[in-house]
N, C-alpha and C positions, 0 to 999 in steps of 0.2 A: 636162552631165548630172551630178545629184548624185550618182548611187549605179548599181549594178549589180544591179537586182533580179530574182531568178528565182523560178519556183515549185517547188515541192515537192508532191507528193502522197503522201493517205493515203488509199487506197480503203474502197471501201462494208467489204467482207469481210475487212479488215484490224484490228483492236480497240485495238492499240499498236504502232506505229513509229517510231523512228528515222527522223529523217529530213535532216538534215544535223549531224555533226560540227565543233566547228570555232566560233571567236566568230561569231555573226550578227546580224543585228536582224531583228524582224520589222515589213515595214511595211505589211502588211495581208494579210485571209483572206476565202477562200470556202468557207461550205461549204453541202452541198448536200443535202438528204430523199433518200432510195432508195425511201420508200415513207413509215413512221409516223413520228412526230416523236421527234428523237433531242438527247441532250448529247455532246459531244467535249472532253475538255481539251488543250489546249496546254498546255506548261511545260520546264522544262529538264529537262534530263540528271543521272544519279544518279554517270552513269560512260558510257563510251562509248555502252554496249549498251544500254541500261534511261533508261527515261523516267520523269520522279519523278511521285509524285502526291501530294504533299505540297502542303498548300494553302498555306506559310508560307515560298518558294521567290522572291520580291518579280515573279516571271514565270509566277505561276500564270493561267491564263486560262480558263474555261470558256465554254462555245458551245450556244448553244442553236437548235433548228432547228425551224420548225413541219413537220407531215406532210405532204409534197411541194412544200413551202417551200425558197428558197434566202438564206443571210442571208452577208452580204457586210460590209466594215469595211476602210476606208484610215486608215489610223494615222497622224497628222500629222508635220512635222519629221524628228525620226532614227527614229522607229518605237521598241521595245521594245528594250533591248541581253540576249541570251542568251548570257551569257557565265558566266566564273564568278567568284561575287558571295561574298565573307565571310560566315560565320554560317547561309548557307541550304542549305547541300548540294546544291548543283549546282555542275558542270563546264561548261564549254563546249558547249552545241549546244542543239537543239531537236527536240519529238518529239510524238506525238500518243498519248495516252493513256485508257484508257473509251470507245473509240468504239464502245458494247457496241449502239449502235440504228442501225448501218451507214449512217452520212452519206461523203459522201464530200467531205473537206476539203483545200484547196490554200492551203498557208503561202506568200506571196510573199514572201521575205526577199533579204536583204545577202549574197551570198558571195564 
């Protein structure tokens, strides 16, 4: 087995989470319509608590979803590294951010 990948969730009625601490990869996502078609960003951490939304972060990811659509994505190889990277302002972890059209998305990462 190359890796120990678990999920993570960020539900419908949740807009920004936290959601693992901690170096990870991510190596792939689901996310899911609740109802209209909605955006979700992924991206790291500003500091434990807070998830950046900084587009210039090199693990910015935005997710688009059509209206009772589900879009899904396996990240080849080692996946994305969410760690923390020089010059971009983030820390260690990973988190979901603007999930303002309530999709509900499941990060599969490295922990």
């Amino acid at each position: 087995m190359k890796s120990d990948v678990k999920p993570v969730i960020c539900p419908s009625n949740i807009s920004t989470a936290v959601l693992f601490t901690g170096p990870t990869r991510l190596r792939g996502f689901m996310a899911q319509s609740t109802g209209s078609s909605g955006i979700a960003i992924i991206n790291g951490l500003t500091n434990s608590t807070t998830v950046s939304n900084v587009s210039t972060t090199q693990v910015y990811f935005a997710v688009s979803v059509g209206a009772g659509a589900t879009e899904a994505l396996n990240i080849p190889e080692d996946g994305v590294l969410y760690a923390a990277r020089n010059g971009t302002g983030i820390v260690d972890g990973i988190g979901v951010v603007s999930n303002t059209s309530g999709l509900n998305v499941t990060l599969f990462i490295d922990k």
